[in-house]
C-alpha atoms as one frame of an Amber mdcrd trajectory, in Angstrom:
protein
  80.822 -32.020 131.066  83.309 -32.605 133.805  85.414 -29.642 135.608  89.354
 -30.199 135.897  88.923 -31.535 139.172  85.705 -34.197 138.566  88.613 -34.948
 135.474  91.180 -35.609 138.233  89.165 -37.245 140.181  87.758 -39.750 137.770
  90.800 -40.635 136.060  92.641 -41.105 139.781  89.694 -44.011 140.128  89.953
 -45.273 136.201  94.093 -45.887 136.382  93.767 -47.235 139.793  90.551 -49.483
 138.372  89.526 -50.177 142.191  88.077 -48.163 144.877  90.181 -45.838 146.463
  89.659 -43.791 150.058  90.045 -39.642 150.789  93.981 -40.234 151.515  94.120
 -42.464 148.102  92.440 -39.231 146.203  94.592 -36.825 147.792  97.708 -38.556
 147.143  96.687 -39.084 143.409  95.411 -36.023 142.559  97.283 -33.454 145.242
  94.182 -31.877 145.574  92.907 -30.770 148.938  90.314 -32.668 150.484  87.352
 -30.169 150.322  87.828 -30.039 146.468  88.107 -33.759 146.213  84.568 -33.795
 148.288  83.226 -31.270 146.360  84.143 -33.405 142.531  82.598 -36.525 144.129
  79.477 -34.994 145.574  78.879 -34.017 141.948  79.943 -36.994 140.195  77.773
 -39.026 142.752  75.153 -36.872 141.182  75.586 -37.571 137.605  75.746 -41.278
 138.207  79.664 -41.795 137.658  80.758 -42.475 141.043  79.247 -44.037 143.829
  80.408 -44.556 147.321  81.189 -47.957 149.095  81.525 -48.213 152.687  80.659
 -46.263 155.590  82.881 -44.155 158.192  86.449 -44.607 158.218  86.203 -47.108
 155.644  84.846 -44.589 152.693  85.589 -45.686 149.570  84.444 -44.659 145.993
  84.391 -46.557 142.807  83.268 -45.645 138.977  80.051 -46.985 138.169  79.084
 -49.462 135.432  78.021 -46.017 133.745  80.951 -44.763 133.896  83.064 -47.308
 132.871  80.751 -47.236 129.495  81.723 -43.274 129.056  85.022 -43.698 129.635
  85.151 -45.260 126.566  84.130 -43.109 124.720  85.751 -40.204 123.186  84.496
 -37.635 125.239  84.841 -39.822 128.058  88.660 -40.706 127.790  88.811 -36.635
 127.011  87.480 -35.872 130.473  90.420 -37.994 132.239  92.865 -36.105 129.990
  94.585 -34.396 132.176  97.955 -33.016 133.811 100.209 -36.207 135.090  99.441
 -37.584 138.249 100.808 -40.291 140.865 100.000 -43.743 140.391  97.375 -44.618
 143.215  98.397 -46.114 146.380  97.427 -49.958 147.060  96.049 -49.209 150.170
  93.722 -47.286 152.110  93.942 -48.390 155.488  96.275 -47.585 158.457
């Protein structure tokens, strides 16, 4: 079961379908950054989201797990939410 925000957060990385950095997530989602933190730290927990890079260069990306939920029903539920911005191409500068 994912909260509005892990929702937000997951469906900011599925439409974008590559990694994307802290300013990528908040310029998705318009969340603020703690809350984005706090989504990932617990989606990193259940296995849907793992980080990539180090520093600076942060990224995360959806696992191979959860690409597999995400197709399921309760999956593509739990990225059914409230319209957001398409995600920036780029993380850097």
């Amino acid at each position: 079961m994912t909260t509005i925000n892990e929702g937000r957060v997951l469906a900011a990385l599925h439409a974008g379908s590559q990694p994307l950095c802290m300013r990528g997530f908040e310029s998705v989602t318009h969340l603020d950054t703690k809350v984005i933190r706090k989504a990932l730290a617990s989606l990193i927990r259940s296995g849907l989201v793992e980080q990539t890079g180090a520093g600076p260069e942060q990224n995360w990306a959806l696992t191979d797990r959860a690409r597999r939920w995400l197709k399921t029903a309760i999956g593509r539920a739990s990225v059914d939410v409230p319209a957001m911005d398409p995600p920036i191409l780029s993380c850097s500068g």
